[in-house]
C-alpha positions as CSV (number, residue, x, y, z in Angstrom):
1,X,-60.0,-120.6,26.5
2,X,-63.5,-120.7,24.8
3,X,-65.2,-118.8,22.3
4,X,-68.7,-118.8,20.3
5,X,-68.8,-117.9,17.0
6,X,-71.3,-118.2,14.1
7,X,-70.4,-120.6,11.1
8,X,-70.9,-118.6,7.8
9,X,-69.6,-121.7,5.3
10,X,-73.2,-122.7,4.9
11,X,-76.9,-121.3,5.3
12,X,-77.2,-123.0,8.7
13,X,-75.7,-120.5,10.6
14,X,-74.8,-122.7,13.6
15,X,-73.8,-121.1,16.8
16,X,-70.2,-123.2,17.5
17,X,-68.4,-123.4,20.9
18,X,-65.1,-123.5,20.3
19,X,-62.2,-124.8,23.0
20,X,-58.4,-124.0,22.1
21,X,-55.3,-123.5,24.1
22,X,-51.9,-121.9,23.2
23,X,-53.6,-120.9,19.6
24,X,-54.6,-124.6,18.8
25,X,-58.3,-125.4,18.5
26,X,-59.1,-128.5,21.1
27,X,-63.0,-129.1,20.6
28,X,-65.6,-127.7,18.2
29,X,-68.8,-128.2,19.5
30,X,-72.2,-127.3,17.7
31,X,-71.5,-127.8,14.0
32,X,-74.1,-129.6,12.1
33,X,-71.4,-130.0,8.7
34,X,-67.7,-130.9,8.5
35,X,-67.6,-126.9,7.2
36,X,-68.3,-125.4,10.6
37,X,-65.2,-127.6,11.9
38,X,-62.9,-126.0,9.2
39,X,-64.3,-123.1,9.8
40,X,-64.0,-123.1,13.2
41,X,-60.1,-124.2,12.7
42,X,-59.2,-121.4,10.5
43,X,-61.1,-118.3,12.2
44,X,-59.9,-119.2,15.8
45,X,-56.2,-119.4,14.2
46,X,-56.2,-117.6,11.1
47,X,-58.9,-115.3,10.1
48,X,-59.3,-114.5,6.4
49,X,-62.1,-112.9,4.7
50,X,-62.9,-111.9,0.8
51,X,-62.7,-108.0,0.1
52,X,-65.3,-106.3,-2.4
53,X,-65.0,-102.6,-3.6
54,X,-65.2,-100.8,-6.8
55,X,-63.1,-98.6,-8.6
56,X,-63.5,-95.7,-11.1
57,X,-64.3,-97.0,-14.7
58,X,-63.2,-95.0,-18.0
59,X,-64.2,-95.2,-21.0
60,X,-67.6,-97.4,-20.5
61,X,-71.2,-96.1,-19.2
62,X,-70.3,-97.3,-16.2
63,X,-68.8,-95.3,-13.5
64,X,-67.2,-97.4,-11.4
65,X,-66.5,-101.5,-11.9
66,X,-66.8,-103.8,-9.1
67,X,-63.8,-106.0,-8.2
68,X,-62.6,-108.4,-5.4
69,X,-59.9,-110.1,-4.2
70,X,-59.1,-113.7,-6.0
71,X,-59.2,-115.5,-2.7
72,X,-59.7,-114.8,1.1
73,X,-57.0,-112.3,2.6
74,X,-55.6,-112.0,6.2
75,X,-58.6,-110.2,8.2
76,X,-55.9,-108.0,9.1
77,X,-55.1,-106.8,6.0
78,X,-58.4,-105.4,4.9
79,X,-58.1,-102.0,5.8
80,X,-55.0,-101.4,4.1
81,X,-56.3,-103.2,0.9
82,X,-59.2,-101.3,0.5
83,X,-57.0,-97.7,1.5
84,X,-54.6,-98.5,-1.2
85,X,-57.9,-99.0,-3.8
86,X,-58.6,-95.0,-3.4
87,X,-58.1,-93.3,-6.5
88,X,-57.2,-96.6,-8.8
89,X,-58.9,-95.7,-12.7
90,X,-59.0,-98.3,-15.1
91,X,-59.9,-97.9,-18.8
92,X,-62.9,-100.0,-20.5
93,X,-62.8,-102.9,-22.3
94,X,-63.0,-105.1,-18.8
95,X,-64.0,-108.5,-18.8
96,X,-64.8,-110.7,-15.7
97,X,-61.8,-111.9,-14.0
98,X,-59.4,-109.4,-15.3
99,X,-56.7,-108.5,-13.0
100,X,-57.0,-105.3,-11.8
101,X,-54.4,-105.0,-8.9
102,X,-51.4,-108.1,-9.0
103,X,-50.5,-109.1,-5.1
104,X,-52.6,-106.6,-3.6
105,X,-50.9,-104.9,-0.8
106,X,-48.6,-108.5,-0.6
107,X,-51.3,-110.8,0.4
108,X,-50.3,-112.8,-3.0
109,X,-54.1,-112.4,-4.3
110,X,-55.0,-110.2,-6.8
111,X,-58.1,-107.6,-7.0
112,X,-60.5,-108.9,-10.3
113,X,-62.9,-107.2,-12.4
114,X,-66.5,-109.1,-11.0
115,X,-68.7,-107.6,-14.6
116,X,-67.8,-107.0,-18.4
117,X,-67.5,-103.4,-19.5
118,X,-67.5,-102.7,-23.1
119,X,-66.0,-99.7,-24.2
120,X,-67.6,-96.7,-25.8
């Protein structure tokens, strides 16, 4: 089986042919950087992708405080990450890096605070 796919671990952006059979990669062809190869390797057998969202903020000028997860997640799992995030609150003082959810929805990553918020 084959498959193209774009490499998004650098700026290059190259297009990269990938072979596999019985969910092993064979050949990656079209990679300029040892990246595309992982990268290849890893999204033909096991997609995983960062999640960014926000969540309401109390207590600080801000609204709502951005967050992410610590580390890429299954690509299957994003929807149900970012369903359990409605209607999460967290009170000000948040720094950057502060946990906000532990093992989110059992991918062993937690969501983080991405900006500092004082409180009022």
């Amino acid at each position: 089986m084959e498959r193209e796919i774009t490499c998004i671990s650098c700026p290059m952006g190259c297009l990269l042919n990938v072979k596999f059979n019985e969910g092993k990669v064979q050949e990656v062809t079209g990679a300029a950087c040892k990246k595309g190869h992982t990268y290849a390797q890893l999204e033909c057998t096991n997609p995983t992708r960062m999640v960014t969202s926000t969540v309401t903020l109390i207590g600080s000028p801000l609204c709502r405080m951005p967050i992410k997860t610590e580390r890429a997640i299954p690509k299957g799992k994003i929807a149900e990450v970012v369903r359990s995030l409605k209607g999460i609150e967290i009170t000000a003082p948040v720094a950057i890096g502060d946990i906000v959810v532990e093992n989110i929805c059992g991918t062993g990553t937690h969501m983080i605070a991405t900006r500092n918020a004082p409180a009022v």
